[in-house]
C-alpha positions as CSV (number, residue, x, y, z in Angstrom):
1,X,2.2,44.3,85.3
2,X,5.1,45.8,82.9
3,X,5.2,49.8,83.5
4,X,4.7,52.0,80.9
5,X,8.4,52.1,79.4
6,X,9.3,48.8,80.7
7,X,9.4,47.7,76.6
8,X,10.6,43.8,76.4
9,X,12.6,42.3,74.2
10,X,9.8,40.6,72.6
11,X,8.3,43.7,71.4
12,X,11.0,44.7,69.7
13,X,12.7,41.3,68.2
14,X,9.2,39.6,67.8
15,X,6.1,42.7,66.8
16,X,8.2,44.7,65.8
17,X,11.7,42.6,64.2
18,X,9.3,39.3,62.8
19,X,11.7,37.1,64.5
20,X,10.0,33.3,65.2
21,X,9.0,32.2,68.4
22,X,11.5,30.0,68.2
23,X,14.4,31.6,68.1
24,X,13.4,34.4,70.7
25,X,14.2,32.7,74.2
26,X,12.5,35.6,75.9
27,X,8.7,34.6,74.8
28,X,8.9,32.3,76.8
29,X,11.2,33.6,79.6
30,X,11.4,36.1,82.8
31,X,7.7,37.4,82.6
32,X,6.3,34.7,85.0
33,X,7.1,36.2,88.3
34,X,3.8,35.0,89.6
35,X,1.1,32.2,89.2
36,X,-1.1,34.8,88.0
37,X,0.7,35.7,85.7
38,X,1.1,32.2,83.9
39,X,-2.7,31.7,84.0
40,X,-3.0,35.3,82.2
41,X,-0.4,34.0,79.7
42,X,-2.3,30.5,79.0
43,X,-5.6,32.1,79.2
44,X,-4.4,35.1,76.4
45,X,-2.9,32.6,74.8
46,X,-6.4,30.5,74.6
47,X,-6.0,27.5,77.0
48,X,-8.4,27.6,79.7
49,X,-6.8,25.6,82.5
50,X,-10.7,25.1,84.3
51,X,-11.5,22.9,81.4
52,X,-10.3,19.4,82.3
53,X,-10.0,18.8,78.3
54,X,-8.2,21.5,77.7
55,X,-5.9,20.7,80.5
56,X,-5.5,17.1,79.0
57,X,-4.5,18.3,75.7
58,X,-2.1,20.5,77.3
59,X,-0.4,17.6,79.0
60,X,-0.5,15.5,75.9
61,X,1.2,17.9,74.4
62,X,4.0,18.5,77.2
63,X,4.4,14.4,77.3
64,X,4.7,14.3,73.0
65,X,7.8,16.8,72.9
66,X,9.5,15.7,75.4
67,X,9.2,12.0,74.0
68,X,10.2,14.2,70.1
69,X,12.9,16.2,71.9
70,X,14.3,12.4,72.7
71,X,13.9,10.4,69.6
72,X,14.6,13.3,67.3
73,X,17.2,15.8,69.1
74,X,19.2,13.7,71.8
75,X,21.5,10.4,71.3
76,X,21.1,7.8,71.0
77,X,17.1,8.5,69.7
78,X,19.2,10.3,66.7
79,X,22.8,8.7,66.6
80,X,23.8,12.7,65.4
81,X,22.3,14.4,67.9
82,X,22.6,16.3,70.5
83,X,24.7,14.4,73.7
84,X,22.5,15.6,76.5
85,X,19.4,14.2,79.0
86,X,16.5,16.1,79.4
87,X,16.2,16.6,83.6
88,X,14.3,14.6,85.8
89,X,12.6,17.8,86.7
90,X,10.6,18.5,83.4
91,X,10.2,14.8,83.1
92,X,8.3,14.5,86.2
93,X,5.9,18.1,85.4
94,X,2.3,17.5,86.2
95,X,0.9,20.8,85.6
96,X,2.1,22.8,82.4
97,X,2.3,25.8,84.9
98,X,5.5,24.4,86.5
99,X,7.5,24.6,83.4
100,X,6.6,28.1,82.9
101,X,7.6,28.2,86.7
102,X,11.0,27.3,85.9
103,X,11.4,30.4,83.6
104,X,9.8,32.9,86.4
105,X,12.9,31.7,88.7
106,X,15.9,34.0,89.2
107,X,17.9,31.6,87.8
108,X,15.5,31.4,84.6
109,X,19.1,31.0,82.8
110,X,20.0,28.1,84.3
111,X,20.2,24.8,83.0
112,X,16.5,23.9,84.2
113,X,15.0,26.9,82.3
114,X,16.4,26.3,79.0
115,X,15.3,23.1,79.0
116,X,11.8,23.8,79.8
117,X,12.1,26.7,76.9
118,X,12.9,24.2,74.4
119,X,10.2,22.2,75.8
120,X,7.5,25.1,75.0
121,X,8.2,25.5,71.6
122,X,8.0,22.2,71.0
123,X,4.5,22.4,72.3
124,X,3.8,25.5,70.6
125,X,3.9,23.9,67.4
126,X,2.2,20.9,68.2
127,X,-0.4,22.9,69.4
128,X,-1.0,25.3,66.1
129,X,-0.6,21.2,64.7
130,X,-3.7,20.1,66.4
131,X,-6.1,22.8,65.9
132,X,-5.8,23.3,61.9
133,X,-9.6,22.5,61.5
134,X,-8.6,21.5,58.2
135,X,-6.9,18.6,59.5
136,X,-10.7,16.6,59.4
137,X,-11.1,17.1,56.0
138,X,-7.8,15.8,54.6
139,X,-9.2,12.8,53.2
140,X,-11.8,14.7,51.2
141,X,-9.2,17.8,50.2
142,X,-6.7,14.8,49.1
143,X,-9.2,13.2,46.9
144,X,-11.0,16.9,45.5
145,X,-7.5,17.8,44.5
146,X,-6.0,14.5,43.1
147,X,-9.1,13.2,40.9
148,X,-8.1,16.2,38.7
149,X,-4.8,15.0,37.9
150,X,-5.8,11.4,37.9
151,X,-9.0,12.1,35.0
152,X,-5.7,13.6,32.8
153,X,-3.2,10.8,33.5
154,X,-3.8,8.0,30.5
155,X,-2.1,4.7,29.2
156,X,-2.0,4.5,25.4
157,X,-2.5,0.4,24.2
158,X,1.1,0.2,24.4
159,X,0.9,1.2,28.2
160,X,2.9,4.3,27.6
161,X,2.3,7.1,30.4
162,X,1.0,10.4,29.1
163,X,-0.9,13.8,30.0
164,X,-3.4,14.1,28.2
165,X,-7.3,13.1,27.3
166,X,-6.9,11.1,24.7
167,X,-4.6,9.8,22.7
168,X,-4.9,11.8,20.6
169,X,-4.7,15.0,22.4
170,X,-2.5,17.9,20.9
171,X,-1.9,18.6,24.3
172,X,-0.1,15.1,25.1
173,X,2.5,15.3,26.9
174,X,4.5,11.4,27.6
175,X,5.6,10.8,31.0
176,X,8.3,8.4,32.8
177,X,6.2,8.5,35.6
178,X,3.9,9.8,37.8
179,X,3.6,10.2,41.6
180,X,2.2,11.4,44.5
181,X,3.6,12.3,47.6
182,X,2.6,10.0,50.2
183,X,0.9,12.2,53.8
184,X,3.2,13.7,55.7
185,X,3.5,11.7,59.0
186,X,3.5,13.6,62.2
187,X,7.3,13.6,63.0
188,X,7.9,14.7,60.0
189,X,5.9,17.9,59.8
190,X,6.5,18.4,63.5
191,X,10.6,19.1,62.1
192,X,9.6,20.9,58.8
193,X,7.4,23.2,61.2
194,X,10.0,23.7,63.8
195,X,13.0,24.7,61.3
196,X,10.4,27.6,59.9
197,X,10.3,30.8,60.6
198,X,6.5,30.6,60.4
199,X,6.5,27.4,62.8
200,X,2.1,27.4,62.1
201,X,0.8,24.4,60.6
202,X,-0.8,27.0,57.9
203,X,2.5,27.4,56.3
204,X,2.9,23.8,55.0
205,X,2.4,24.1,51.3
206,X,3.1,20.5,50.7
207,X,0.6,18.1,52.3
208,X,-0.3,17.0,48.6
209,X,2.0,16.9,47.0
210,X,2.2,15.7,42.7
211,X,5.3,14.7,40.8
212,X,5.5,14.9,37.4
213,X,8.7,13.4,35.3
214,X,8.8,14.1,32.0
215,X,11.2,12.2,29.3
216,X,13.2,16.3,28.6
217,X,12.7,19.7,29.4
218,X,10.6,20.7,26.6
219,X,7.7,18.3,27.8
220,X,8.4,19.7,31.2
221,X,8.0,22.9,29.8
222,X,4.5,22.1,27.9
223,X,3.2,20.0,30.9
224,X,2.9,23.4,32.7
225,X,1.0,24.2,29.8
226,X,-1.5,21.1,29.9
227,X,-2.3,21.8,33.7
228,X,-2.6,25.3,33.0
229,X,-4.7,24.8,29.7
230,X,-6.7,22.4,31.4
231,X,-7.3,24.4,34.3
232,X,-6.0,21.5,36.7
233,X,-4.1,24.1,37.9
234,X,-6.0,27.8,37.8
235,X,-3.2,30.3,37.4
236,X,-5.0,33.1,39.6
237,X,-4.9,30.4,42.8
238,X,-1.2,30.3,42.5
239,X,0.7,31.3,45.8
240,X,3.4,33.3,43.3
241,X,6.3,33.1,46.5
242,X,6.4,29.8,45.9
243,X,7.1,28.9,42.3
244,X,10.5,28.2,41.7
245,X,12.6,27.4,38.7
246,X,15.5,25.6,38.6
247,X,15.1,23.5,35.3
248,X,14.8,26.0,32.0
249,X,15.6,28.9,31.6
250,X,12.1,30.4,30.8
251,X,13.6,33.9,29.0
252,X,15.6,31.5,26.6
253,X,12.6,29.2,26.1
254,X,10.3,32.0,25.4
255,X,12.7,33.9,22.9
256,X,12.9,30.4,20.7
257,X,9.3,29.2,20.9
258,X,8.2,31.5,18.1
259,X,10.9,30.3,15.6
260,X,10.7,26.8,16.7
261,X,6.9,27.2,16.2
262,X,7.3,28.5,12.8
263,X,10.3,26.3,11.4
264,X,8.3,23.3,13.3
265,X,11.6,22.2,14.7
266,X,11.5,21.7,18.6
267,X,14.8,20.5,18.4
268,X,16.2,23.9,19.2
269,X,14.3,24.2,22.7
270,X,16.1,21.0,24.0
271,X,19.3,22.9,23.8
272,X,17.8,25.7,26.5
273,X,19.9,25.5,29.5
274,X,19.0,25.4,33.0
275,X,19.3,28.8,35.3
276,X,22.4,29.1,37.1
277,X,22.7,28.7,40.7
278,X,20.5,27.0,43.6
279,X,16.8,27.8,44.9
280,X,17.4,31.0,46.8
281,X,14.3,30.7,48.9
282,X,15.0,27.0,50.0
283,X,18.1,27.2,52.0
284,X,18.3,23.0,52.1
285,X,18.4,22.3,48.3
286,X,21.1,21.7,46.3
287,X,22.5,24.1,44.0
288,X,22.2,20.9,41.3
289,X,18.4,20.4,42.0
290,X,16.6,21.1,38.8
291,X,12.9,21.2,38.6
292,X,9.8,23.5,37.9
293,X,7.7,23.7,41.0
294,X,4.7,25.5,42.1
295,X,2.0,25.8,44.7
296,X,-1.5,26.1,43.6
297,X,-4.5,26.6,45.7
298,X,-7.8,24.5,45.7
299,X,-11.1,26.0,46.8
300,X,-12.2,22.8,48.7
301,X,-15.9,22.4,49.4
302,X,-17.2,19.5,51.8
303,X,-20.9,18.8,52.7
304,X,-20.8,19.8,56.8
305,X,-21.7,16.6,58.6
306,X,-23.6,18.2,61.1
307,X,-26.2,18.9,59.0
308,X,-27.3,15.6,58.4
309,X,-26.7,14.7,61.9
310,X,-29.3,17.5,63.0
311,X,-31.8,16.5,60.6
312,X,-31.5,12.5,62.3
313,X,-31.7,13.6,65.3
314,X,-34.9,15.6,65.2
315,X,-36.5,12.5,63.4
316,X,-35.6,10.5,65.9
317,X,-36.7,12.8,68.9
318,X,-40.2,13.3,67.0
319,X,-40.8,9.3,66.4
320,X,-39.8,9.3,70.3
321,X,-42.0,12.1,71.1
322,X,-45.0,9.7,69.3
323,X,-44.0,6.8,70.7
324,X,-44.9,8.0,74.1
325,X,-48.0,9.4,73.3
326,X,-46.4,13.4,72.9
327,X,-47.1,13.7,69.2
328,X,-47.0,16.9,67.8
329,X,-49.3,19.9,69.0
330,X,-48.5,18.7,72.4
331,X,-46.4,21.5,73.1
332,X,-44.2,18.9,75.3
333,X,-41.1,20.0,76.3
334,X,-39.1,17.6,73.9
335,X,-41.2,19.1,70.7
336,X,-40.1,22.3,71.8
337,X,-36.4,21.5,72.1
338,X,-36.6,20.0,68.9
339,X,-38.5,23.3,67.2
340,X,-35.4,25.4,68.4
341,X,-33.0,22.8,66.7
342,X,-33.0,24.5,63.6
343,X,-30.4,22.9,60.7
344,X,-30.9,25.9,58.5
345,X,-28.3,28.1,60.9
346,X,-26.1,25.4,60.3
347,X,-23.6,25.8,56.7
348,X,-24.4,23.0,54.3
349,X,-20.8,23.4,52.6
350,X,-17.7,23.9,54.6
351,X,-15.5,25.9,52.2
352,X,-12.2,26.9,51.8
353,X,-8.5,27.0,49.9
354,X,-6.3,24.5,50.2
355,X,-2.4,24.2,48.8
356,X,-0.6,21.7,47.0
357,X,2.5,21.4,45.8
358,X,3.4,20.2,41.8
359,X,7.0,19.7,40.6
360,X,8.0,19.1,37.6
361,X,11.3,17.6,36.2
362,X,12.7,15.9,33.1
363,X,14.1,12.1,33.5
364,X,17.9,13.3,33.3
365,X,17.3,15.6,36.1
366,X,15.2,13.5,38.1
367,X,18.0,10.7,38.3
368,X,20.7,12.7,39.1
369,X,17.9,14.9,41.8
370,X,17.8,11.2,43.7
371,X,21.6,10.9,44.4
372,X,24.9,12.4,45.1
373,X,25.1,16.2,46.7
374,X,21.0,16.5,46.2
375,X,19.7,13.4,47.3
376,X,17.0,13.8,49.7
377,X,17.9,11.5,52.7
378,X,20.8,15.3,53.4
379,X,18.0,17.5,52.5
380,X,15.9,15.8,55.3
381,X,19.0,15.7,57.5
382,X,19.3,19.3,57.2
383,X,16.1,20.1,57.6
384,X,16.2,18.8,61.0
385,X,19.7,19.9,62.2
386,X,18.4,23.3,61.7
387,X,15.3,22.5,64.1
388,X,17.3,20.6,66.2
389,X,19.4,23.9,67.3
390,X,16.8,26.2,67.0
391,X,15.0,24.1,70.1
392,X,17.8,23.5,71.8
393,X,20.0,26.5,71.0
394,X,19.5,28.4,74.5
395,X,20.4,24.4,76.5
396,X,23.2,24.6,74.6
397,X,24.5,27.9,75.1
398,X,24.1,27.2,78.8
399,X,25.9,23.9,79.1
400,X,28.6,25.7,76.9
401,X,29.1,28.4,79.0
């Protein structure tokens, strides 16, 4: 037990400084002195080592990042990575406790223990990655949130692409195309969590993800409108941190709309140039990215399962119950077990928010967003240099030293 001024660096670089879990070594280092004091940490931490299941998914866990850490962070898995091996030692681990043992050691700076840090965050993530409960509804949240956009994307009878709900909409907007991100696959969000500060599954605003390409800015501009207009999007479920701008300048655009609107002359708005500079908040695009994107939120609702289940099940116990001559009034034991299973303290609906991602962007843009200095093949390779040494940073460091 730490004394009463015995204040560790986590307190103040973690509480107190909001650095990640993944870039503060000392999480997960120098306060397992004892096996005591690793079960206190698992249990606080909400793994209870007693349960076998827990204990598998723990080792599931500790055998899928060390097989990431290989593919992803070490050659030849990733022909830029990192030239080390992970040691025979964490290979071999049984028992999640003995990599936590490795950092209780005096030489918790060695080698060994860096290693089995980098192996913990790993796990860390995976583990906030496997218990989003959300994760079980995806197929319903993808289809909730898609079949709005799809009832407002029409072909005309010269199968021209538009927004709108007819043809004759005075909302149409044409389009070059439409698309929609295809899911995430496990590797993939396993980096984009890892080179977050965040580093929670929660803070993935792009599972669904919707594209919308536009023949010029002006239509970019007044597809915004249609979603809004529409209320495909809901502009009070808008996570506002997360809209970005990199396409028109909206000051400009707003200053000309009323004498464009009055002249009827929307020629003047194509000349509105784009905002200067990169994304600020998105330290991996280019500063020659240009599109309008935002993250809206969804109020999913999903009929809960278990209802229906409960409602079988007590059916099928009561024809049971008849069947062998304990129909009701019996006060058998089976009727009463089925009297206390009671589907009214049960939710009918599970509900709650759920993000996606829309980005917007004129065909110009769009072509030259797919090559050269902001193609997306570097953006991904950034993205998972960055993870890459924030695991590894503290291995490195010691096989530098």
């Amino acid at each position: 037990m730490k004394g009463p001024w015995d204040i560790s660096d986590t307190v103040f670089d973690v509480l107190i400084g909001g650095e990640s879990v993944v870039d503060a070594r000392q999480v997960f280092d120098g306060e397992f002195r004892s096996p005591e004091s690793i079960d206190l940490f698992l249990e606080a931490y909400g793994f209870d080592l007693n349960d076998p299941i827990e204990t598998a998914e723990l080792q599931g866990h500790l055998a899928e990042a060390i097989r990431f850490i290989r593919q992803k962070f070490l050659r030849p898995g990733n022909p830029t990575g990192y030239e080390a091996e992970i040691p025979k030692k964490i290979i071999d681990v049984r028992d999640v406790r003995e990599l936590f043992s490795f950092l209780g050691r005096e030489d918790r700076r060695s080698e060994l223990g860096a290693w089995a840090c980098s192996v913990l965050k790993v796990m860390h993530v995976l583990s906030h990655m496997d218990r989003d409960v959300r994760n079980y509804y995806f197929g319903d949240i993808q289809t909730q949130i898609l079949d709005r956009f799809y009832r407002a994307i029409q072909r005309d009878a010269q199968g021209n692409l538009y927004l709108g709900r007819s043809d004759t909409d005075p909302f149409r907007v044409d389009l070059v195309a439409f698309e929609v991100k295809p899911k995430k696959t496990r590797e993939s969000l396993l980096v984009k969590l890892l080179q977050k500060a965040e580093s929670v599954a929660e803070e993935v605003f792009d599972r669904i993800g919707i594209r919308l390409i536009t023949k010029n800015k002006v239509d970019a501009v007044r597809a915004v409108h249609f979603l809004e207009a529409n209320r495909i999007v809901v502009a009070a479920n808008i996570k506002p941190s997360r809209s970005r701008n990199t396409l028109v300048d909206q000051h400009a655009f707003r200053d000309l709309l009323p004498s464009a609107q009055e002249k009827q002359d929307w020629g003047v708005l194509l000349s509105v140039p784009s905002p200067s500079g990169k994304d600020a908040e998105n330290r991996f695009s280019s500063e020659h990215y240009r599109s309008i994107q935002f993250t809206g939120r969804q109020l999913i609702k999903v009929r809960n399962p278990i209802v229906d289940q409960v409602r079988e099940v007590k059916s099928l116990a009561r024809r049971v119950a008849a069947t062998e001559g304990e129909g009701p009034g019996t006060n058998s034991f089976l009727e009463s077990a089925i009297d206390r299973l009671d589907a009214k303290q049960v939710p009918r609906m599970v509900r709650f928010f759920f993000p996606f991602e829309v980005q917007i962007v004129d065909e110009v843009s769009h072509l030259e967003n797919e090559k050269g200095r902001s193609a997306h093949a570097e953006y991904k390779s950034a993205q998972l240099q960055v993870a890459m040494h924030r695991v590894l940073r503290g291995v490195i460091r010691v096989r530098q030293a």
